[in-house]
N, C-alpha and C positions, 0 to 999 in steps of 0.2 A: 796592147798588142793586137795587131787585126789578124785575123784565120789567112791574110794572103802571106803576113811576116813570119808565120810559121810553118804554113806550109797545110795539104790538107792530111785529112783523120780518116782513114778508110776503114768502114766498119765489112768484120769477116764473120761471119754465122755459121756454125758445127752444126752441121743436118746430115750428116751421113750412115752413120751408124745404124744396124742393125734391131738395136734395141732387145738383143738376146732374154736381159732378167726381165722387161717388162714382157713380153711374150707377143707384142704385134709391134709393128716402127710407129713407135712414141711419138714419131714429129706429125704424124696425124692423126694423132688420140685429142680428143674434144676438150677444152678447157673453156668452162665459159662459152658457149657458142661458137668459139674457134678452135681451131687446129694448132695446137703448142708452135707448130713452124711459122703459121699464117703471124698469128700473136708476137713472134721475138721477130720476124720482117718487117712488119708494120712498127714495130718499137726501132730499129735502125730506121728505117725510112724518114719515119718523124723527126731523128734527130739532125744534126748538122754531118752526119759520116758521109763521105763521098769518096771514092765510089764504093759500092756494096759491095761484097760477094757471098754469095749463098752456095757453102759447097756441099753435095748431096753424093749420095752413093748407093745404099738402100733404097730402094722403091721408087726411082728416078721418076717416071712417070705420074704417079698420084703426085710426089713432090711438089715437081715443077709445075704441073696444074693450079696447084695449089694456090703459087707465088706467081702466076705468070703475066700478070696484069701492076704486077709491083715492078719499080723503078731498080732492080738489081738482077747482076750478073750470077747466072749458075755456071759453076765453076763443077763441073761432074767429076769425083775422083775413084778413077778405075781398081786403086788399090785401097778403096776404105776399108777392105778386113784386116790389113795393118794395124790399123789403130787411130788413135786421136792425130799421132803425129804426125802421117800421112796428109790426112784432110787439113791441118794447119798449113803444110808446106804447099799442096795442092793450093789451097786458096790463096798465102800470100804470094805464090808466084803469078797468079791472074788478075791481084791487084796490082801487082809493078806493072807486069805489061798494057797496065790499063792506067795506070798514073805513074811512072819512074820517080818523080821527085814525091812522091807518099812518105809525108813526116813522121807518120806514127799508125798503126791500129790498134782498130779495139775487137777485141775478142770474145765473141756470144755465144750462147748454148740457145737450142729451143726449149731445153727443159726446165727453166725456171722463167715464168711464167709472170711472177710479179716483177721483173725487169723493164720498166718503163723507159722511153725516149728520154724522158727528165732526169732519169738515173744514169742513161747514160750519155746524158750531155753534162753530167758534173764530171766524168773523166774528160772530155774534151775541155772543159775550164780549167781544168787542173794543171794539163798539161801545157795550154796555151800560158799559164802563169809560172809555171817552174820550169817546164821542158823536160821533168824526169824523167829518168828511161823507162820506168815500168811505175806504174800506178796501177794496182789489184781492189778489189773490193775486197773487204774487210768482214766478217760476218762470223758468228760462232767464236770460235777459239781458232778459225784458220782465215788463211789469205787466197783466194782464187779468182776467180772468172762470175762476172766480167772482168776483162782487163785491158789496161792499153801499152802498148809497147812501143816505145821511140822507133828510127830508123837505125838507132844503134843497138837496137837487140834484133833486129834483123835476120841479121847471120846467125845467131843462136838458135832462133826460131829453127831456120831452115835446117839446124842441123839436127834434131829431135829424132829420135828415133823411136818404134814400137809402140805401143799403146800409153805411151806417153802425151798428157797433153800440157799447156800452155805452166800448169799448177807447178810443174817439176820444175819451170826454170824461175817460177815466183817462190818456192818456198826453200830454193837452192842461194839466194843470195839476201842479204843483212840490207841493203840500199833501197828497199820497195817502198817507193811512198802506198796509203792505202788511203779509200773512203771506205767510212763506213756505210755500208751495205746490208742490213738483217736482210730484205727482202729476197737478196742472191742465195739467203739459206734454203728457201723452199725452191725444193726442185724435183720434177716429180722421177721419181724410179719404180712406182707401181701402179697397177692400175686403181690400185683401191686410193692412192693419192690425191686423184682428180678429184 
């Protein structure tokens, strides 16, 4: 099956948030000589996801500096102190209007760090071979993000509400395909993490 008979995989990036428990915005705390946001862009970019969106909200300015010489759309969401599900709905409405026939996304954090292009182009294989609606990374004892979501979880998406993110509508239904993922387990939520 060729990526045109499916359609493409538009990769969505979470950079918005304030970063309140770690006590500075995390998406530009150093890992390795990059910036947690620089680091999970450059892992979409690498991959086959087209188009990108990088949605930000918090620190707009350092952000987009940050990413602005990368091949992805900042999608700024006015209402990130909502929560997670803001910035999901924010971003997948600027990848419709940037590709309408988008078969599927995959959905990224900057804060886990060991998240590679390779990692996430085995959810793009996965999909182009089964076409399930939701395929999660697998890791620990739970199911989460990254993930990729058909066009038939679409509307779900969009309807999330509150600091709700992508996890609630993976660990709300029995049909998730998963890979396994340990890498997805590390994810930083403090500074002494890095």
């Amino acid at each position: 099956m060729t990526e045109n008979s499916v359609g493409k995989i538009g990769g969505l990036l979470l950079a918005a948030g304030a970063s309140r428990r770690f006590g500075s915005p995390k998406q530009l705390a150093q890992f390795e000589g990059q910036s947690l946001l620089r680091r999970a862009a450059e892992s979409l970019v690498r991959s086959s996801c087209e188009p990108i969106v990088v949605v930000l909200g918090a620190e707009i300015q350092q952000s987009s500096a940050e990413i602005a010489d990368l091949p992805v759309n900042i999608q700024v969401n006015q209402d990130w102190q909502l929560g997670m599900s803001s910035s999901i709905k924010s971003g997948l409405v600027k990848l419709r209007s940037i590709e309408p026939g988008l078969a599927a996304v995959i959905i990224t954090l900057c804060d886990q760090p060991r998240v590679t292009a390779e990692l996430i182009e085995l959810f793009s294989d996965k999909f182009r071979a089964t076409r399930d609606a939701i395929i999660a990374a697998e890791y620990g004892a739970t199911n989460g993000v990254p993930a990729l979501f058909s066009r038939a979880m679409f509307v779900e998406l969009l309807n999330l509400t509150g600091d709700k993110g992508a996890r609630d509508l993976i660990r709300g239904r029995e049909d998730v395909s998963t890979i396994n993922l340990e890498e997805a387990q590390f994810d930083i939520d403090s500074p002494g993490e890095l």
